[in-house]
TISEKE-941369 format. One record per residue: residue in three letters; x, y negated, z negated of N, C-alpha, C, O, CB in turn. Coordinates in steps of 0.02 Angstrom, whole numbers, plus 50000, padded with zeros to 5 digits. Glycine has a CB too. Layout:
// residues N
AlaXYZXYZXYZXYZXYZ...
// end
This chain:
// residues 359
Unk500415006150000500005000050000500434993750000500344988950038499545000049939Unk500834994149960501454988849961501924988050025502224982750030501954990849905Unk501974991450060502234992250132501814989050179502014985850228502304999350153Unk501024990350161500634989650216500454981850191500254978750239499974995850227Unk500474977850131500414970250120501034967650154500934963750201500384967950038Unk501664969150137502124965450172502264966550255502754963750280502724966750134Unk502024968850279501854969450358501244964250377501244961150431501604977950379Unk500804963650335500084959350322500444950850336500254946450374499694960750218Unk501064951450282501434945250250501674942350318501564937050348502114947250191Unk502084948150330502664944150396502204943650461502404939750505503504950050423Unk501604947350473501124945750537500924938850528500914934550572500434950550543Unk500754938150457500414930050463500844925450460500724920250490499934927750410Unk501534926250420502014922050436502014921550550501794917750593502844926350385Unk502304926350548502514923150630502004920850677502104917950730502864928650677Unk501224923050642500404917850687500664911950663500844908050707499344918950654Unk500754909850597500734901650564501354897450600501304891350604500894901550466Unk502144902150635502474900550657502524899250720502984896050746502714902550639Unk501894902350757501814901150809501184896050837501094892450886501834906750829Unk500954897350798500344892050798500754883750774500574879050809499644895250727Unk501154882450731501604876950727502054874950781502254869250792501974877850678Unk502204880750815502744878850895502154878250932502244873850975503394885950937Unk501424881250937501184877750995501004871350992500844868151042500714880551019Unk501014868050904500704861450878501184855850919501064850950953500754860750786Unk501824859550894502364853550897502474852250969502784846950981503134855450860Unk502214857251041502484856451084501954853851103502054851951161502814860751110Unk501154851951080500924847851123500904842151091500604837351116500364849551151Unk501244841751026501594835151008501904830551070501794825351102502194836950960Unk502354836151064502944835751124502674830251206502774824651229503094845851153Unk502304836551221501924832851293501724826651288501944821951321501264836151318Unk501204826151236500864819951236501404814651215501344809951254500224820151188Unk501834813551175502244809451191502764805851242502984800251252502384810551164Unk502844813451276503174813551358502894808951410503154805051449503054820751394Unk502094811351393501544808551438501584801251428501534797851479500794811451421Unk501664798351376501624790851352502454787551370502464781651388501404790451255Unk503004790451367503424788651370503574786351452503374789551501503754792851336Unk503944780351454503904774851530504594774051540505004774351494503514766151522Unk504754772851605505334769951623505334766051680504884767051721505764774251630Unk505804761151693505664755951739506094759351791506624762251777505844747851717Unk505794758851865506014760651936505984756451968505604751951950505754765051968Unk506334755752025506084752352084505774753652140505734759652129506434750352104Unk505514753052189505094758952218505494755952313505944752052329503894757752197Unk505164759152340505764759652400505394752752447505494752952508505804769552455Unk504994747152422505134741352442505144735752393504794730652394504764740252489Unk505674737752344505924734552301505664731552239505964726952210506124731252328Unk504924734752213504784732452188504744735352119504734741452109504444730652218Unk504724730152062504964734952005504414736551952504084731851930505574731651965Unk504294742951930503944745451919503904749751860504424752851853503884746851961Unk503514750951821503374753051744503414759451757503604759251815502664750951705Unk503374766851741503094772651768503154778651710503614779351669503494774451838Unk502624782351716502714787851650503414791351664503564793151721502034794651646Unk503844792251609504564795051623504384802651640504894805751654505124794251552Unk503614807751642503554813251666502874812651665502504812751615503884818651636Unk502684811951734501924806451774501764817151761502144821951770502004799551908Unk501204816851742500634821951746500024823651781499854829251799500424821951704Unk499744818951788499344816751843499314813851895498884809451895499074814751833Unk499644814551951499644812152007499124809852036498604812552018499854815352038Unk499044804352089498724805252150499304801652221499694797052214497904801052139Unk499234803752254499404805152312498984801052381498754803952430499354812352309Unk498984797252375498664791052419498914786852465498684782052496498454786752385Unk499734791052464500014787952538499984795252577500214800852564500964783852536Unk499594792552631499874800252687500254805452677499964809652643500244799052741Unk500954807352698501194810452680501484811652612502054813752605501394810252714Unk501034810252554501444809252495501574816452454502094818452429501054803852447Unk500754820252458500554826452422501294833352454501724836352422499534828652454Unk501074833152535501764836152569502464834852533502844839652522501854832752642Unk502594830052520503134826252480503224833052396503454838752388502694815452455Unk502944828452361502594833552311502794839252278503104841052228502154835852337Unk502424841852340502254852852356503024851252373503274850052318501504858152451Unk503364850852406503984851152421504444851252365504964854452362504114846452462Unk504174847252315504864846852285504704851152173504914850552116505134834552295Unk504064855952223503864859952159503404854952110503394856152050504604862652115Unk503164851152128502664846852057502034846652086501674842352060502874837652031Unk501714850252140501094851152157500664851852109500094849552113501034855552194Unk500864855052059500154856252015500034849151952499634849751906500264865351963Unk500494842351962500404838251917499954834151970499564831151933501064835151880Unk499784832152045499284831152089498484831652065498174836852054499424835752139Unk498314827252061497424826352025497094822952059496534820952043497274822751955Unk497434821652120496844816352182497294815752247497904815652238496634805952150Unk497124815452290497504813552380496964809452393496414808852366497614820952454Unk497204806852439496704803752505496524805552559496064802552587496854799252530Unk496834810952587496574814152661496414822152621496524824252564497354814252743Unk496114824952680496164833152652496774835152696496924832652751495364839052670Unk497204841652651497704842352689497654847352752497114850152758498184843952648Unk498234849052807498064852852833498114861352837498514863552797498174850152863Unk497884864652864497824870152851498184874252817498064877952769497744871852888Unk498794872452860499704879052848499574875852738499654879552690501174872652925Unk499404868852735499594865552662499134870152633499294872552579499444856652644Unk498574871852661498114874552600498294882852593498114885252539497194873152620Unk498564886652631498594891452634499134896452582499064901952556498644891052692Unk499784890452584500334889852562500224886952457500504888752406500714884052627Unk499764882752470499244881752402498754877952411498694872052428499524878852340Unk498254884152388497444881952383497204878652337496604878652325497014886852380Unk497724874652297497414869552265497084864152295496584861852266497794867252233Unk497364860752367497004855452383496344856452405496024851352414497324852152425Unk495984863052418495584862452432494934861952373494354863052389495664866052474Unk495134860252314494844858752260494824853052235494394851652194494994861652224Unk495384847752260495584844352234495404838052240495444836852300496014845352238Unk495174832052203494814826252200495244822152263495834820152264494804822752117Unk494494821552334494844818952372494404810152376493804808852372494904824452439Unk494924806152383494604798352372495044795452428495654794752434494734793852284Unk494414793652476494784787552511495044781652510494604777852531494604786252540Unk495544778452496495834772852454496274768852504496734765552478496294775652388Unk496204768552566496734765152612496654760352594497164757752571496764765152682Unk495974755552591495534748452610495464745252551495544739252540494754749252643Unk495244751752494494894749752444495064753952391494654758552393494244749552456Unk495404754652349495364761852313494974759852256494994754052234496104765652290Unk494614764652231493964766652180494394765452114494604770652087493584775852187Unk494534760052086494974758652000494684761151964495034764151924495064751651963Unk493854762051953493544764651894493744771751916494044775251875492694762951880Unk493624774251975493794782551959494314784051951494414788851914493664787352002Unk494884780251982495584781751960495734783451893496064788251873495974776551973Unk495424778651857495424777851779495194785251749495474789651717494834771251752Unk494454784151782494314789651747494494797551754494254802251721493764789151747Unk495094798051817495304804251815495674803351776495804809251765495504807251865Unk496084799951732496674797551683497444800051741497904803651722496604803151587Unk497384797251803497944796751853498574792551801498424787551768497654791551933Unk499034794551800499604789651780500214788651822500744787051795499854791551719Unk500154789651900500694789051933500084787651998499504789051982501324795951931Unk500194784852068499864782952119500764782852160501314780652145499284774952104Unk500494786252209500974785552278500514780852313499914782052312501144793352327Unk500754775152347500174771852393500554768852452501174768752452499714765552353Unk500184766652499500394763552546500844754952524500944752952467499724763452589Unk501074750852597501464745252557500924742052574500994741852635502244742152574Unk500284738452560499904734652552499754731752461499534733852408499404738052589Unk499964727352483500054723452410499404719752379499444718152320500634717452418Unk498954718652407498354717852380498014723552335497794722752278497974716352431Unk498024731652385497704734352360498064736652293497824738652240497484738252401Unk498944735452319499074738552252499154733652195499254736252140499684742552256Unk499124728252199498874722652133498364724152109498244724052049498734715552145Unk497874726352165497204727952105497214735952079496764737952042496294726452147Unk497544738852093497864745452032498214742851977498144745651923498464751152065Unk498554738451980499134737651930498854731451891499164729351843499954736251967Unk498254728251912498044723651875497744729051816497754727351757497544718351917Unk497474735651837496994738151793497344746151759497064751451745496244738851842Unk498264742951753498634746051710498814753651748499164758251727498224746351639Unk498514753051803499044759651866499624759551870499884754251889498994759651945Unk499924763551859500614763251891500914765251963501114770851979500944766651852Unk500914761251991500824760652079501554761452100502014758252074500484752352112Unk501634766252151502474764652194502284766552257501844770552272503274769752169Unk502724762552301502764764952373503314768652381503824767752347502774759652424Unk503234774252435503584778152425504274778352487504754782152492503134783552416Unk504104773652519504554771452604504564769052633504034767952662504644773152648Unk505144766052653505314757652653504854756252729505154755752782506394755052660Unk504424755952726503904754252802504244750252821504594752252868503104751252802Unk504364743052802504514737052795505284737052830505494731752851504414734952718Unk505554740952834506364740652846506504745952904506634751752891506834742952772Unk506464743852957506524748753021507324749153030507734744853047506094745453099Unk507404756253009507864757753038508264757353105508044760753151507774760953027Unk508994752353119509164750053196509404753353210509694752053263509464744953219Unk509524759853184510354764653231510054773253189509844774453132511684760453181Unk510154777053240510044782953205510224786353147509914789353104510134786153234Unk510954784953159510984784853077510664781853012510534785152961511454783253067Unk510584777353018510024773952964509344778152967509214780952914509824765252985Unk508814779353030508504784153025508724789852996508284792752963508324784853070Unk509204792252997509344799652959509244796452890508744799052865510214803952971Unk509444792952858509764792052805509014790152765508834792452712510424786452811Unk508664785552805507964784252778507554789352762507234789152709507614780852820Unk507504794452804507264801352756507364802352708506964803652663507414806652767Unk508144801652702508714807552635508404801052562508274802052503510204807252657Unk508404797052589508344789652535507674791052495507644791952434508244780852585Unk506964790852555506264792152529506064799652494505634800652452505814791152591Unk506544804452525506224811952465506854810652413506724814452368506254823252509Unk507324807952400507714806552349507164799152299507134801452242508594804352388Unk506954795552299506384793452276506094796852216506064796552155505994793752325Unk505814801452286505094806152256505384808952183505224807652125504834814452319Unk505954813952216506244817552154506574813052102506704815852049506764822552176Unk506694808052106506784803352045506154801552006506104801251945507084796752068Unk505824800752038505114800152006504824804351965504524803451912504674799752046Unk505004812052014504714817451988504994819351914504664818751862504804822752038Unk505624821751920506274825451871506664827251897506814826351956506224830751832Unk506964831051850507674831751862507434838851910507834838651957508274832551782Unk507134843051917507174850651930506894845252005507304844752051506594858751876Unk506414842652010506434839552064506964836352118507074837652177506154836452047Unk507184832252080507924830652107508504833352127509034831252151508154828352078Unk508164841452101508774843652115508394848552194508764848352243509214848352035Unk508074850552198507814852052251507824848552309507864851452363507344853052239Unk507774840752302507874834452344508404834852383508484833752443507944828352307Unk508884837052327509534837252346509784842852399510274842252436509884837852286Unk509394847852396509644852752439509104853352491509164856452544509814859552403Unk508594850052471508304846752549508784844152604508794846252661507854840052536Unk509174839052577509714833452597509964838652633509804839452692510244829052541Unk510384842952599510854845552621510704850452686511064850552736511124848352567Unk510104854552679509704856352746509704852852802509944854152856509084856652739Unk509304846752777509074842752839509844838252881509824836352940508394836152804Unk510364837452844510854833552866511084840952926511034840452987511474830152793Unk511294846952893511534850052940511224852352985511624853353031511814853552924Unk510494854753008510124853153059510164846753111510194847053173509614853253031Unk510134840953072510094837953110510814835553157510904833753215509754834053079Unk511154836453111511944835053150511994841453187512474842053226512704833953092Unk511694844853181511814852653251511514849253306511784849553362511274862153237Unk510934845853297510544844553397510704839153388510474836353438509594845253431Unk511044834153349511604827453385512314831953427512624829653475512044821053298Unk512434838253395513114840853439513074840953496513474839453540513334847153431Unk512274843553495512214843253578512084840353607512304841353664511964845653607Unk511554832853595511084830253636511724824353641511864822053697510194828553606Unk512144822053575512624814553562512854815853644512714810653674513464814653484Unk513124820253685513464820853753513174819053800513464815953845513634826253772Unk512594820353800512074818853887512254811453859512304807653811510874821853905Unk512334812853943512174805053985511444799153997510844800553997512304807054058Unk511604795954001510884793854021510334796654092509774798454109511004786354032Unk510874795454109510554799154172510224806854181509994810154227511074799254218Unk510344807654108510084815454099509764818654047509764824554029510554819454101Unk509344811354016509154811653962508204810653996508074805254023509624805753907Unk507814814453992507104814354031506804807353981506924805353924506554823654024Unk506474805554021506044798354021505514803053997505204807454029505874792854103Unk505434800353898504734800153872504084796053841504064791253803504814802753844Unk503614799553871503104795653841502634798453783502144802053787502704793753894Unk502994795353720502774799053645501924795953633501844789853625503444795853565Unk501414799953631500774799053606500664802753521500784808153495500264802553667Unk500384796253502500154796953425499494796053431499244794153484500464791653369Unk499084797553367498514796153350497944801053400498104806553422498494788153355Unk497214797553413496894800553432496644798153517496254801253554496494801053380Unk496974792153530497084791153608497924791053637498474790253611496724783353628Unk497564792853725498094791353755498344787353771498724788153818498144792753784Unk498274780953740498294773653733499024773153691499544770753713497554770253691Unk498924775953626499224774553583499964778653572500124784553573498754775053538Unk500304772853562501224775853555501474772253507501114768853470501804774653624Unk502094772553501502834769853464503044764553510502884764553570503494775953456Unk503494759153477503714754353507504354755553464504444760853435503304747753508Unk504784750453461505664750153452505394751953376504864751653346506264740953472Unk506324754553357506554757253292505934761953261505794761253202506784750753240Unk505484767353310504874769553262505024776553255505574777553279504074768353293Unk504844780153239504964786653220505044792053281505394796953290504404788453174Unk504494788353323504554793553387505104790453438505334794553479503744794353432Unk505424781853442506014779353470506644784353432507134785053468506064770453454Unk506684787253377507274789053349507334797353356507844800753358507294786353274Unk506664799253359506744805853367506974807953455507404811353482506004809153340Unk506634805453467506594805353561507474805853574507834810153600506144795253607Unk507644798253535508484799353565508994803353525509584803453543508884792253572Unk508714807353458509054811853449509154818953481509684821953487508954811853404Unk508644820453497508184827353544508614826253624508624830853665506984825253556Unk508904820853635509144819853700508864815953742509244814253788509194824553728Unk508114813153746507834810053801507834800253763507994797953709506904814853819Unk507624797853815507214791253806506624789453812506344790753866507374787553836Unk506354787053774505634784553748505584778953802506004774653816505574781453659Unk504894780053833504904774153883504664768253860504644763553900504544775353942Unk504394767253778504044761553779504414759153702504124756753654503134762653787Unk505184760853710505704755053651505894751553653506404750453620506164754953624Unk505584746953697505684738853689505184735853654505214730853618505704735053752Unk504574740453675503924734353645503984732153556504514731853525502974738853657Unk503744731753547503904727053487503714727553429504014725553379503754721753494Unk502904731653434502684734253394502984739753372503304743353411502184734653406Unk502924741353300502964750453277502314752353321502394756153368502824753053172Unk501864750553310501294756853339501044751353390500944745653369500544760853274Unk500924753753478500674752053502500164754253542500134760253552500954750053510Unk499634749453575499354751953635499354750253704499094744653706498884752053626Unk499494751953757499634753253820498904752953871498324754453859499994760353817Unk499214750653928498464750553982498774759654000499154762953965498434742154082Unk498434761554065498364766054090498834765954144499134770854166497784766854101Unk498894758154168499214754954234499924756854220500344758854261499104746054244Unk500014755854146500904755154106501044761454109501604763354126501034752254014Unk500514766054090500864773654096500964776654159501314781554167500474778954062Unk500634773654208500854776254271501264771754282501534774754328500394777454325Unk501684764954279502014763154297502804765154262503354763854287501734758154303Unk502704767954208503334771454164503584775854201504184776454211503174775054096Unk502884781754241502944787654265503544794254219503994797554245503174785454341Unk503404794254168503544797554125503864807354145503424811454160502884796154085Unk504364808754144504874813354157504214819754115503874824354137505834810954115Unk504324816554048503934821554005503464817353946503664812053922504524827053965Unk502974819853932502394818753879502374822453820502224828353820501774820153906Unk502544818553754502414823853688502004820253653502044814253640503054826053637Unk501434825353634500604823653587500984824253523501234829253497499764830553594Unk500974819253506501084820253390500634819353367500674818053307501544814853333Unk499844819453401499324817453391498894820453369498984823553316499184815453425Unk498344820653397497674825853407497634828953459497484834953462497034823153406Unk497764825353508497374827353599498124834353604498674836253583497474816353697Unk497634835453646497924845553653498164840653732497994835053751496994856353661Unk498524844753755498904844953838498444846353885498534844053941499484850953853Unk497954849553875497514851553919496944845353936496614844553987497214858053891Unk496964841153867496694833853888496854830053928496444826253953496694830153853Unk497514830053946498034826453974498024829054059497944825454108498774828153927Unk498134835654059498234841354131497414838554161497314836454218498294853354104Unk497034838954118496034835954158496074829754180495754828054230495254834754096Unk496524824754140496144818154167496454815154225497054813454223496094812454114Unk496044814154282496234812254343496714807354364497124808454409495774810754367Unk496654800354320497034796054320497774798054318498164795054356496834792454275Unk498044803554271498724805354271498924812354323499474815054325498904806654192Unk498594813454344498754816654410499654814754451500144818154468498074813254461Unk499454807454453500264804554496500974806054432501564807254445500194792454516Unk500654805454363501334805754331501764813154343501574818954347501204804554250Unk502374810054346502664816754348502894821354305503224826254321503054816454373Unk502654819554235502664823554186502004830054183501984835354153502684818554127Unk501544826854224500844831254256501064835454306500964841454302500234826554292Unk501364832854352501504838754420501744841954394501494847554391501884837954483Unk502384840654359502794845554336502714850954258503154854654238503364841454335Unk502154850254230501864854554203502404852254135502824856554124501824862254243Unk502434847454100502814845254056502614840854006502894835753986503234843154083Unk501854844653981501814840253927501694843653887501434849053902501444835353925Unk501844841853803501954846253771501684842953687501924837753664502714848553789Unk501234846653656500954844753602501434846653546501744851853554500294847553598Unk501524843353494502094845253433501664850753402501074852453411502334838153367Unk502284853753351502084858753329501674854853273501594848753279502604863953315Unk501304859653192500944856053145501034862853073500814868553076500034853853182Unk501364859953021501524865752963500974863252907500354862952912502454865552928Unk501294862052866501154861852820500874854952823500314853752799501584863852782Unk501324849652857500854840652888500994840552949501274844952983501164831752857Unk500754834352969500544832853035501584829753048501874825153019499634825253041Unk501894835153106502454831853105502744825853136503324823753138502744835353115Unk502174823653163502344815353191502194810853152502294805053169502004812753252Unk501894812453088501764807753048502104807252963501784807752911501054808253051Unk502924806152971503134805052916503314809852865503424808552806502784801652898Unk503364819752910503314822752870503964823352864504394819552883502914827152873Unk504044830952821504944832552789505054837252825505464840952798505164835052705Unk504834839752891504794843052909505144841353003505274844353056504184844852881Unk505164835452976505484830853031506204832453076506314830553133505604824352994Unk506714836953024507164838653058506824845553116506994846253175507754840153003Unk506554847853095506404855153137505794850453206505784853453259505834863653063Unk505444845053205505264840553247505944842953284506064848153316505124832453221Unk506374836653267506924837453311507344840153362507664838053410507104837453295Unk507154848953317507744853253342507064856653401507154860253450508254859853267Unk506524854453378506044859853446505944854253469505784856153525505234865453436Unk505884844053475506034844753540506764844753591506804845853651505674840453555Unk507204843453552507804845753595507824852353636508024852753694508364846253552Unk507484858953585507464863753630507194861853685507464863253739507184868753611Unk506364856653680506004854353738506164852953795505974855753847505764850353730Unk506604847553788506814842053824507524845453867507754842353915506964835053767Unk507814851653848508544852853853508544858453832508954859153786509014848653819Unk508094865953854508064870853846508684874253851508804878153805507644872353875Unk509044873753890509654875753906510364873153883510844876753893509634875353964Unk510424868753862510814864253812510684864753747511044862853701510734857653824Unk510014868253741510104870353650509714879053650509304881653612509444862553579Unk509914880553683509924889153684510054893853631509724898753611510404891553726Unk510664890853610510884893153533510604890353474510794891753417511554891953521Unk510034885453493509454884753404508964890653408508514892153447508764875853397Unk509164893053362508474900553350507924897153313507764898353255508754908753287Unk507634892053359507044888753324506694892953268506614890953210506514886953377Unk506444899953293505644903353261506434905753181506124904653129505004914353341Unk506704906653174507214908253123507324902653076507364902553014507864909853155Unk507354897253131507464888953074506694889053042506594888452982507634878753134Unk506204889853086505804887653058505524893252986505264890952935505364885853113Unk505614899352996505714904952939506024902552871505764900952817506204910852967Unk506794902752899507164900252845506994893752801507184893352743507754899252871Unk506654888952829506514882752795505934885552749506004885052688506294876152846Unk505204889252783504884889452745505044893952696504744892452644504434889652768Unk505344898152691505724903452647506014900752583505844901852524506314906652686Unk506384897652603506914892252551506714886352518507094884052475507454889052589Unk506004882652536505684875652509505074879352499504924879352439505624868152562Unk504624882852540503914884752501503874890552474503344892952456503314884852542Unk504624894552468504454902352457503934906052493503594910552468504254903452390Unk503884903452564503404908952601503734911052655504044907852696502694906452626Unk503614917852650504044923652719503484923952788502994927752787504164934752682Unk503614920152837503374917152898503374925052918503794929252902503854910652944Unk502744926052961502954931853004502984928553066503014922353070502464938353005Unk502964932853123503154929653186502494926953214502434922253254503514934653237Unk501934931253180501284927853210501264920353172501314915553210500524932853192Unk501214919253114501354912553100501744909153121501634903153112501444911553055Unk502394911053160502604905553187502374901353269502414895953297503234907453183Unk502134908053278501694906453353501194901753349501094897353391501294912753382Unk500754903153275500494897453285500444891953260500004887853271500154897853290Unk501164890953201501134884853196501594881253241501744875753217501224883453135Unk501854882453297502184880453353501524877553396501614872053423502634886953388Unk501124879453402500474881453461499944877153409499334877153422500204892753477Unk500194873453350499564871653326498904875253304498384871953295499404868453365Unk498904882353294498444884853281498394886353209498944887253182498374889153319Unk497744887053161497804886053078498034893253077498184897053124497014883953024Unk498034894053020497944903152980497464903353002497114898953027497904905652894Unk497354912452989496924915753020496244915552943496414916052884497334923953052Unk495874915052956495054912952894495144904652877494964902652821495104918352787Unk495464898952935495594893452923495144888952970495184882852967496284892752927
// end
């Protein structure tokens, strides 16, 4: 009986001892949660921020992608778009997840009342005064504002904005950031090995389409001017002036465009129907070509931007980059950043734009 009390003794000792470590550790959190540190955010502005933000929302475009990338997906408590497919598949949290449209206007009382303590947002400074008037802690997450003039600076503006994130995030974050970096630098310096050599004269005349018309493109220093001349070709419309522009019909036949890449919506087959482009010779010649789409949309700001690159160089210069085992890069990346083992049918169709299969 005396054997069987002191077994009684030491069971309730190590509940009372454990029940005190679970006390102290959500001591712990909730002080974490309250604790702030001042940042700057990547258009310079300086900013209050929980020193380990718990509640996210995600209200710049590519921000949530950002995120999931760098392992803190599950501190995310609101986005602004729904994500796309390959994102939900990879984690089905977003498709649960409090979605609020906030470009124009964002909702302060609901913000509040999800108890958000971190906001990724666009650089519009109105909307984000009226977050931070009502005690948000607001950052932008990339320098919009600062167009990169030389490709190198584009490289570097990536490595700068997911180094950000993971400062924001933590340290386990940061450190993932880091070997993002280190990925994306040596990718990308592989299809500068090849493409830095062509000539001009041998670099195909492109015409990059964004968004949801064929109207709409890139103008100087924009994402699709920097990718275009890393991949090997020229962008036919990097002079104009705008980042995002729109075009007559007259201009695209007068470009007469070598080759056509959709970062958009519109499929190729939109493009192959409509009569008007019949004369371009990116049409005769059966050369237009829609980007691939993973986990985000890759013409729009994703991290996914080096492998952009290296498939369209394959594009543009099939034979000059022979030796990128695209469907392998694209394996290995998702392998190594989302922990997911690509089979070959997934890569077919996230090349081809097509979702998962029950998507």
């Amino acid at each position: 009986m005396k054997e069987i009390h002191i077994q009684d003794t030491v069971k309730n000792c190590l509940i009372a001892v454990l029940l005190l470590f679970a006390y102290l550790s959500s001591i712990d959190v909730a002080f974490a949660s309250q604790e702030t540190r001042t940042v700057i955010d990547r258009i310079g502005r300086t900013v209050s921020v929980p020193a380990y933000p718990q509640r996210i929302a995600c209200f710049f475009g590519p921000s949530y992608e950002k995120v999931f990338l760098l392992g803190s997906a599950d501190k995310v408590a609101a986005m602004s778009i729904k994500q796309p497919p390959w994102s939900q598949k990879f984690n089905p949290a977003p498709k649960t997840m409090h979605i609020m449209p906030s470009y124009t206007d964002p909702d302060v009382e609901r913000i509040l009342s999800l108890k958000i303590d971190l906001v990724f947002y666009w650089n519009l400074p109105q909307q984000m005064e009226k977050m931070s008037a009502a005690n948000i802690p607001v950052v932008c997450p990339t320098s919009s504002k600062i167009m990169p003039k030389t490709v190198e600076q584009f490289i570097q503006s990536y490595k700068d904005d997911i180094r950000f994130y993971g400062k924001i995030l933590g340290k386990k974050a940061e450190r993932i950031a880091e070997r993002y970096c280190a990925h994306y630098d040596k990718r990308i310096k592989r299809v500068l090995n090849i493409t830095s050599r062509i000539p001009e004269n041998e670099r195909p005349r492109v015409y990059y389409i964004v968004g949801r018309s064929i109207f709409s493109t890139q103008g100087k220093y924009s994402l699709g001017h920097w990718l275009v001349e890393i991949a090997g070709g020229t962008l036919v419309s990097k002079n104009l002036e705008n980042y995002f522009a729109d075009v007559s019909m007259e201009q695209i036949i007068a470009w007469d465009p070598d080759v056509i890449i959709l970062s958009g919506f519109i499929s190729a087959d939109a493009i192959y129907a409509d009569p008007r482009l019949q004369i371009v010779k990116a049409v005769k010649n059966n050369r237009v070509y829609a980007s691939p789409e993973g986990v985000f949309h890759w013409g729009h700001g994703s991290s996914e931007v080096f492998l952009f690159a290296m498939w369209l160089a394959k594009t543009l210069h099939p034979e000059k980059s022979k030796n990128i085992d695209f469907n392998n890069e694209l394996k290995d990346y998702y392998k190594n950043f989302y922990r997911y083992a690509l089979t070959d049918d997934d890569v077919h169709r996230i090349i081809n734009r097509i979702p998962p299969e029950g998507f």
